[in-house]
N, C-alpha and C positions, 0 to 999 in steps of 0.2 A: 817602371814606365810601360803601359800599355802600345804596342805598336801598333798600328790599323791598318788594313790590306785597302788599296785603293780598288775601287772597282768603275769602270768607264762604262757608259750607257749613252746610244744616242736619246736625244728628247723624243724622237717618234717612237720608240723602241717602249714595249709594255712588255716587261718581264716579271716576275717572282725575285725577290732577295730576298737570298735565305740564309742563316747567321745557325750554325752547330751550336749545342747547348749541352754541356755535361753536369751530370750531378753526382761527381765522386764514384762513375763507371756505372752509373742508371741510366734511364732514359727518363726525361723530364715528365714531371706530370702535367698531361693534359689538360689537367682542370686549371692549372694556375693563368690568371691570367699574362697574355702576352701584347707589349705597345712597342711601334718604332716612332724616334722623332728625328728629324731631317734639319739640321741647325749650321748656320754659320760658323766657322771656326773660332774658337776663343768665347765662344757661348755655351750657355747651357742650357735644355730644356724648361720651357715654361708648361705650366698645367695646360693649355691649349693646343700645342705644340703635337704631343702624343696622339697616334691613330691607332687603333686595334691591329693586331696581326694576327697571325695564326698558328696552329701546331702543322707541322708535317712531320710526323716522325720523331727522329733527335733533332729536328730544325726548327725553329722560329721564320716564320717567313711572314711577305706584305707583298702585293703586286704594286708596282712602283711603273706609272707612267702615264700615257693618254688613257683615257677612262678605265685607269687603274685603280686601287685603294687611296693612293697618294699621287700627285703629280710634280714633283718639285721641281724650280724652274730652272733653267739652263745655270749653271755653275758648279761651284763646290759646297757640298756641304759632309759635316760629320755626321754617321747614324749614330743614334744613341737604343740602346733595347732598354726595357723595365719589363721585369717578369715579377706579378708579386705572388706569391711562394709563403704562405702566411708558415710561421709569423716570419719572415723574410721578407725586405724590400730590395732585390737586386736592380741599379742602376748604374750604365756603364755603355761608355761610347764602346762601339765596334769595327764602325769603321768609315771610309769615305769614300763619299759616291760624286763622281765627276760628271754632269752633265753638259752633254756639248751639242 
């Protein structure tokens, strides 16, 4: 069982979420692509769902808020990452983001 670190955010708050990324003590490659999707509990990602993110380093990041990358709306939902890493398809909640 994956445990998810909850993260609290107000809705006016426009920060960076950033999610550490290992590859067996490497540092990820930047070329792979990197998506967050932002989903209800007991859901999972739909193809539309997914928005671009970015590399920072060993992190995956997305600016998540007012005229940020993503804006998602006051509640809870689960992050989900998808890094695809050919010929790899890593898919997997990370974590949840509380908006209040």
């Amino acid at each position: 069982m994956i445990t998810l670190v909850e993260v609290r955010r107000n809705r006016l708050t426009r920060k960076h979420l950033a999610v550490p990324v290992a590859r067996a003590g490497a540092a990820p490659d930047h070329g792979w692509g990197v998506e967050f999707a932002f989903v209800d509990r007991d859901t999972r990602p739909a193809e539309a769902d997914w928005t671009s993110g970015e590399w920072d380093g060993p992190r995956a990041q997305i600016l998540v808020g007012p005229e940020g990358t993503v804006t998602p709306a006051v509640g809870t939902h689960v992050v989900w990452l998808r890094i695809d890493a050919p010929p790899e398809l890593v898919v997997e909640p990370v974590g949840i983001l509380a908006i209040t």
